[in-house]
C-alpha positions as CSV (number, residue, x, y, z in Angstrom):
1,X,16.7,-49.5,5.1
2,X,13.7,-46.7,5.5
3,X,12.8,-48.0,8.5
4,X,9.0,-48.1,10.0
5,X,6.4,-45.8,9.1
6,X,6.9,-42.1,10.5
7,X,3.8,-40.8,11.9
8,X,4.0,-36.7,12.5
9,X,2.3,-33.9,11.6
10,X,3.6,-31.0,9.1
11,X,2.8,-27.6,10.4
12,X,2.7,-24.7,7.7
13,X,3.1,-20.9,8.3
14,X,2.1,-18.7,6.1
15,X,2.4,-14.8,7.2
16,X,0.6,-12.5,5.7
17,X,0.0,-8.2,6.1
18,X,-3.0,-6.7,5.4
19,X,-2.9,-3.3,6.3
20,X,-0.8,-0.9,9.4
21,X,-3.4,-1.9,12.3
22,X,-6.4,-4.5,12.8
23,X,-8.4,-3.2,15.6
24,X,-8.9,-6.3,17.6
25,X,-12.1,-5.2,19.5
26,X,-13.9,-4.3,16.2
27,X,-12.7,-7.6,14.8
28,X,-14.3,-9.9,17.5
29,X,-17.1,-8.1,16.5
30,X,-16.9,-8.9,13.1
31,X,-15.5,-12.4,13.5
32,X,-16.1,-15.3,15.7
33,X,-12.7,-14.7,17.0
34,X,-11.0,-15.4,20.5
35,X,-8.6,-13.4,22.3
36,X,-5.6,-15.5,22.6
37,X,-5.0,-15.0,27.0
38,X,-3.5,-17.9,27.9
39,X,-1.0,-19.8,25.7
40,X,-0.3,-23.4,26.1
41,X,2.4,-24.2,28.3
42,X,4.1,-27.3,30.2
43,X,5.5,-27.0,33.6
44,X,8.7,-25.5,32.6
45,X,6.8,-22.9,30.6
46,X,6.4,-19.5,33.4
47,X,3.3,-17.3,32.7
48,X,6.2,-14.4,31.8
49,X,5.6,-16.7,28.2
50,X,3.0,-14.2,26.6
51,X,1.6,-11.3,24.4
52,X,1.2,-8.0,24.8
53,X,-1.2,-7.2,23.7
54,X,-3.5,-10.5,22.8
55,X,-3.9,-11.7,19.5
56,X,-6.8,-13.1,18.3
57,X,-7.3,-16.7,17.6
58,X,-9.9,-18.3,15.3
59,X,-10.3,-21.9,14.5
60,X,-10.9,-22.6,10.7
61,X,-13.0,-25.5,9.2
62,X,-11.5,-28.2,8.4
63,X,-10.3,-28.0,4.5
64,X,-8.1,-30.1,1.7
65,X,-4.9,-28.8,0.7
66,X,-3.7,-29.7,-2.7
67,X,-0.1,-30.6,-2.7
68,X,2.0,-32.4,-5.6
69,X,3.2,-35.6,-4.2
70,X,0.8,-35.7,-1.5
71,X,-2.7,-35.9,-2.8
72,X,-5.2,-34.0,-1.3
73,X,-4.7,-34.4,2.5
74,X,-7.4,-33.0,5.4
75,X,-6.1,-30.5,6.9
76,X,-6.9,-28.3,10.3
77,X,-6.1,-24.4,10.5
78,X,-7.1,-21.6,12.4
79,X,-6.1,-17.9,11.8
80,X,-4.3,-15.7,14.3
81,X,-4.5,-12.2,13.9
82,X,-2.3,-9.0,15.7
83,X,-2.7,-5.5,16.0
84,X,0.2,-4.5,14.0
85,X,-1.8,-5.3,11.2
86,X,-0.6,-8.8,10.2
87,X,-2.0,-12.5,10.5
88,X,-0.3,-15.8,10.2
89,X,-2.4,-18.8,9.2
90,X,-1.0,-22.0,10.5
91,X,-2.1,-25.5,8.9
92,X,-1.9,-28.9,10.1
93,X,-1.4,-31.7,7.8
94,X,-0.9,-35.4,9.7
95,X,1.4,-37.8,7.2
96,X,2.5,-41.5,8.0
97,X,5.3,-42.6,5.2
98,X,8.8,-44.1,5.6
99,X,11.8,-42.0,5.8
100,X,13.0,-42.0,2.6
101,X,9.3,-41.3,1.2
102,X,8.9,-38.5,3.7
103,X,12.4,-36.6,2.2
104,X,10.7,-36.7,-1.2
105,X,7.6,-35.3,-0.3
106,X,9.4,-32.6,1.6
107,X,11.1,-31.6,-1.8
108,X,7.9,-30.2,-3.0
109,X,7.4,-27.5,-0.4
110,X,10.7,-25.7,-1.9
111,X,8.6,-24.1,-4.3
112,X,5.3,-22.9,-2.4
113,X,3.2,-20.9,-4.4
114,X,0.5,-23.3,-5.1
115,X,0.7,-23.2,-1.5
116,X,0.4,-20.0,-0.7
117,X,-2.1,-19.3,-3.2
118,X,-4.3,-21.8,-1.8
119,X,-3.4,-20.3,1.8
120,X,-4.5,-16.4,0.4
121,X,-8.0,-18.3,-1.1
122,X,-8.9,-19.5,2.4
123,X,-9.0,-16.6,4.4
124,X,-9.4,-14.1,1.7
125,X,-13.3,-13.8,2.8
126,X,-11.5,-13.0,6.4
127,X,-9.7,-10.7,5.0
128,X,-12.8,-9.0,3.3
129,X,-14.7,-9.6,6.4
130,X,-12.2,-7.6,8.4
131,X,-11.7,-4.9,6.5
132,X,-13.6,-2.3,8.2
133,X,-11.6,-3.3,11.7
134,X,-8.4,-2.5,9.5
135,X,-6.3,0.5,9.0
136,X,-5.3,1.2,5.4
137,X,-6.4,-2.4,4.4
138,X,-4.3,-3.5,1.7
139,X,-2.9,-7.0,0.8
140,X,0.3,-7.0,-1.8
141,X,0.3,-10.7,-3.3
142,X,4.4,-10.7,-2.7
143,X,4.4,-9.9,0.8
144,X,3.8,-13.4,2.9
145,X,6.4,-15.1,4.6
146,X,6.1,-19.2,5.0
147,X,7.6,-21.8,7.1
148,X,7.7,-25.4,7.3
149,X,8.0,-27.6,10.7
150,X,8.2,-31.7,10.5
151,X,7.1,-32.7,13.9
152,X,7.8,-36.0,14.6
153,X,6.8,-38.4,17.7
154,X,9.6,-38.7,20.9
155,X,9.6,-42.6,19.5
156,X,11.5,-42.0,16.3
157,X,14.4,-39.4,18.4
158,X,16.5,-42.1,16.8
159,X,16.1,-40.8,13.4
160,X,18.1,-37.8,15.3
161,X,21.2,-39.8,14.2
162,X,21.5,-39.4,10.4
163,X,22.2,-36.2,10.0
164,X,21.9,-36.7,6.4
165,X,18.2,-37.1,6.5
166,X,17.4,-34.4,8.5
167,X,19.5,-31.8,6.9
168,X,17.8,-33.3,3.5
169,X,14.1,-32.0,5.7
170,X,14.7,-28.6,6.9
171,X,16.8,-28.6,3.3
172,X,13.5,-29.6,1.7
173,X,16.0,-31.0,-0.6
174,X,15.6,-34.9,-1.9
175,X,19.2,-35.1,-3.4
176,X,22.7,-35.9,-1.9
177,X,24.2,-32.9,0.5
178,X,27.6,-32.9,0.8
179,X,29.0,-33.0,3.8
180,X,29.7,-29.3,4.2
181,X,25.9,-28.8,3.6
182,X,25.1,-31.4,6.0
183,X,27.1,-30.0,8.9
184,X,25.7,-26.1,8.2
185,X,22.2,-27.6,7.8
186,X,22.1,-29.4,11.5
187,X,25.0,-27.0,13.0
188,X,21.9,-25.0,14.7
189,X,20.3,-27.8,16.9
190,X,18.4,-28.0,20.9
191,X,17.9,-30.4,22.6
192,X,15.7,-30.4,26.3
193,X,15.2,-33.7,27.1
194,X,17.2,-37.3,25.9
195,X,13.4,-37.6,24.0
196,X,13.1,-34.0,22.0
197,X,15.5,-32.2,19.4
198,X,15.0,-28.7,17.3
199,X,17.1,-28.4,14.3
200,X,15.9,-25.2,12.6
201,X,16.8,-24.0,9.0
202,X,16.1,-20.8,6.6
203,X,13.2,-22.9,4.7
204,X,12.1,-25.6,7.3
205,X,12.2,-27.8,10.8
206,X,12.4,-30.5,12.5
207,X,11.1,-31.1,15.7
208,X,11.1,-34.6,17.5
209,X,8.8,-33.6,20.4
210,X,5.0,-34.1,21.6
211,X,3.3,-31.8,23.4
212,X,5.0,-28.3,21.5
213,X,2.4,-26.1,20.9
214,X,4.1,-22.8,22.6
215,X,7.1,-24.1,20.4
216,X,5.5,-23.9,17.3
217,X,4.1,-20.7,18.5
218,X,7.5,-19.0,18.9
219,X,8.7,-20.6,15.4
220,X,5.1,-18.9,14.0
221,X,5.7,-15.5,15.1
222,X,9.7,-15.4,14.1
223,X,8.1,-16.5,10.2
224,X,6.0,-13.4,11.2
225,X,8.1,-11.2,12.4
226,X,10.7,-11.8,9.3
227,X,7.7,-10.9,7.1
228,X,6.8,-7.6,8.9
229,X,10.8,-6.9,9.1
230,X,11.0,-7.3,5.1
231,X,7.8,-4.9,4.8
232,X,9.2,-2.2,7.0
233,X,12.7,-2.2,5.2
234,X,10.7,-2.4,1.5
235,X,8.7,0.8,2.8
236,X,11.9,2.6,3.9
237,X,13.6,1.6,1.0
238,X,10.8,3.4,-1.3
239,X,9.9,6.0,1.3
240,X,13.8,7.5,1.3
241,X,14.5,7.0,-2.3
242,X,11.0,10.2,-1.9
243,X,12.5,11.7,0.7
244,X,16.0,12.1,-1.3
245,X,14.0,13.8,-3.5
246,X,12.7,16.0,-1.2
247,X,16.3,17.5,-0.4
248,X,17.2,18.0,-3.9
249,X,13.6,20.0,-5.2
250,X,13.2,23.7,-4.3
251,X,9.9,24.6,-5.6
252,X,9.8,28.8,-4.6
253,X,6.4,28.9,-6.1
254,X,5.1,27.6,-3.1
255,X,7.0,30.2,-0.5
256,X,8.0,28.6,2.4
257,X,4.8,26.7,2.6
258,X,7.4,24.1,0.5
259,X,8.5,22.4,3.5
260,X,5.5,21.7,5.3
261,X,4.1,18.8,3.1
262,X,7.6,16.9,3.1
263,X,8.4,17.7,6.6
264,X,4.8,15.9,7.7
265,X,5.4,13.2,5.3
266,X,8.9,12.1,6.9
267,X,7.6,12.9,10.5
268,X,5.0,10.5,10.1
269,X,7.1,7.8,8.2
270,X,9.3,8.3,10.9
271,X,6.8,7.6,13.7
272,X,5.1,4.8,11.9
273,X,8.5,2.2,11.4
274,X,9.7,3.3,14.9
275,X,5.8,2.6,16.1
276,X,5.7,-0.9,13.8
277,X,9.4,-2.0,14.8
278,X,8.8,-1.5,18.4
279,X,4.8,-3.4,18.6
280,X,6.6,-6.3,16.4
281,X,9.7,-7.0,18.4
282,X,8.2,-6.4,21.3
283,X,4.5,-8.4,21.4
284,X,6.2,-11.9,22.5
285,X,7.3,-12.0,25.6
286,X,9.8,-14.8,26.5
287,X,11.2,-13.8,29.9
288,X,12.1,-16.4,32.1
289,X,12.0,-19.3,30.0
290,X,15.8,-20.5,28.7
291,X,14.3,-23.2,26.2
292,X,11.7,-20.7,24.1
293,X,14.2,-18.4,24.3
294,X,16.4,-20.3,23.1
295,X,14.3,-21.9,20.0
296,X,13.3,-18.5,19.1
297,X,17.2,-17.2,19.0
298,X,17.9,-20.3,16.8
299,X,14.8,-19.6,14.0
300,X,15.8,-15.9,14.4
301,X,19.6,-17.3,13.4
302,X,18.5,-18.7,10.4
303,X,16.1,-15.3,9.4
304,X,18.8,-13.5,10.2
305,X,16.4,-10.8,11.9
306,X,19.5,-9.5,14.1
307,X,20.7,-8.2,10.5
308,X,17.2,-7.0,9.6
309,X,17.0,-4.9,12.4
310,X,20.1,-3.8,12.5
311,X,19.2,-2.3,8.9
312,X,15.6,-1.2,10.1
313,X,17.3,1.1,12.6
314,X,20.1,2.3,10.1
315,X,17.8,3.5,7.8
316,X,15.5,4.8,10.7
317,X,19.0,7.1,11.1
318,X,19.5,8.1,7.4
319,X,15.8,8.8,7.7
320,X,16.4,10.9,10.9
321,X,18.9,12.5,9.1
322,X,17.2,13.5,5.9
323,X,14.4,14.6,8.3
324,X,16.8,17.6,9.6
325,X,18.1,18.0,6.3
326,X,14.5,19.2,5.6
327,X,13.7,21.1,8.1
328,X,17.4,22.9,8.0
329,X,16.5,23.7,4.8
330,X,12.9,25.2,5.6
331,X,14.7,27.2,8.1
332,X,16.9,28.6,5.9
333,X,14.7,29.0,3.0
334,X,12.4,31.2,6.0
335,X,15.5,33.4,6.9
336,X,16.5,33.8,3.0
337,X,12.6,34.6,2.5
338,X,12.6,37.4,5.2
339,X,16.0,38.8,4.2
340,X,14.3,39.2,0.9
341,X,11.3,41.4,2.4
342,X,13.9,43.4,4.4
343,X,15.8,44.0,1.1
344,X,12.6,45.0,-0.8
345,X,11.1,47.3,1.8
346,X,14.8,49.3,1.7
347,X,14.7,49.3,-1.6
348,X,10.9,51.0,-1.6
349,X,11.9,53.1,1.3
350,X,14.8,54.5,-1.0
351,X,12.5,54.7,-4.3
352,X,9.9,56.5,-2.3
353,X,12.4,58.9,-0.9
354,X,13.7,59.6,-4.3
355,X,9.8,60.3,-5.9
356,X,9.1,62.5,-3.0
């Protein structure tokens, strides 16, 4: 049996950079956009639950999303924007369908680039709006980050039950798990209340609850916090392959004037990912409330970011150590440099001495 119709929303994240910082003063003046002060919050919810600094919130008109196997459904959305230079656009779409129609429809989100596309075409005037409040606008098509949340009413907590179904959700997968699927899909689950349940995977969630709107807010920024993650680790990946480089060139045609350029260049690499790793893990703050912490340690499970990081600040140390590399070889190539003038004013001292 399917069981009643499910009434819920779906919430999509989609995560997007465009550039290393939006000035968020200059982009309230170019948009009609809100500081984001105060977030949403229930009575266990302490005002420690914040960021630092603001983002900026602004409420998109209302729009259709095309979506195979769902028609062309009216969607809300609004656009939130942060100083480290990225934005995450979250959309609304309200569904009421039976269980078993709800796990097919689900199936089609595993492959999201009509999605996304259609995500980049309604803010891209935003984007082109903004661009004078941005520093080093630029906006790669491969770097977004989405996410998927099925909320569902407290009146259908017994669907909680089969974990079949809901490991088929945050699966997005319509066909038969086994059972060792099953068990790793829902092994990450919380649980407040006898009336609310989180069970977060690497694609989607599910999330039995009704008023979670500082939930989904610490699910939004983990989906954005994996994407900036990922762009930090891409630019250290192509900024040491450069840097490796550096070490293995000696250009003498350029004195010791050869170090300067590369020694800037990693500096200022090096500032920027320690500056960008810092402002992303740190804008959320979460002190004092178990439960967010909590759903925001699951989602960060399943993103593995702990790993992410933990590779950020290894290459920040190969990067470190490259950087000395560098500049041990600039001191050296300075003492080898002035050795060589000592050695050539002897030798003219000598030739002079033998003329005279």
């Amino acid at each position: 049996m399917n069981g009643p119709a499910l009434n819920g929303t779906i919430h999509l994240f989609v995560a997007f950079d465009w550039g290393d910082e939006i000035d968020l003063e200059r982009a309230r003046q170019l948009l009609p956009a809100a500081a984001q002060q105060d977030l949403p919050r229930r009575r266990r919810t302490p005002l420690s639950f914040s960021y630092r600094p603001a983002p900026l919130y602004l409420a998109l008109a209302a729009t259709h999303l095309e979506v195979a196997g769902w028609g062309s459904p009216e969607c809300s959305a609004g656009l939130t924007l942060f100083d480290f230079g990225a934005v995450s656009l979250s959309i609304r779409i309200p569904f009421q369908c039976d269980r078993a129609e709800l796990l097919r429809r689900a199936a089609v989100f595993a492959d999201p680039q009509s999605i996304v596309k259609q995500a980049r075409d309604l803010v891209i005037a935003h984007f082109q709006q903004l661009q004078p409040a941005i520093q080093d606008p630029q906006w790669h098509e491969r770097w977004s980050e989405d996410y998927i949340v099925f909320q569902l009413t407290p009146e259908l907590i017994a669907s909680a039950s089969d974990s079949a179904w809901l490991a088929g959700l945050v699966h997005l997968e319509a066909g038969i798990l086994s059972s060792e699927e099953i068990a790793e899909a829902v092994r990450l689950r919380l649980t407040y209340s006898p009336d609310d349940l989180f069970v977060p995977d690497w694609s989607a969630a599910v999330l039995i609850d009704r008023e979670c709107d500082e939930t989904l807010q610490a699910i939004e920024f983990a989906n954005l916090q994996l994407l900036e993650f990922r762009h930090i680790d891409n630019r250290l990946d192509d900024n040491l392959a450069a840097a490796s480089r550096e070490v293995r060139v000696r250009n003498w045609s350029r004195f010791w004037r050869w170090h300067a350029q590369p020694l800037r260049r990693l500096g200022e690499l090096k500032l920027e990912a320690n500056d960008l790793f810092e402002r992303t893990g740190n804008v959320l703050k979460l002190v004092g409330d178990p439960y967010l912490a909590r759903v925001y340690r699951l989602v960060s499970q399943r993103f593995h970011l702990e790993s992410w990081e933990h590779e950020i600040e290894r290459k920040l140390e190969v990067l470190e150590g490259i950087y000395q590399v560098v500049s041990d070889q600039a001191s050296e190539f300075r003492t080898e440099f002035l050795e060589l003038i000592v050695v050539i004013l002897i030798m003219i001292e000598i030739i002079l001495a033998f003329v005279h």
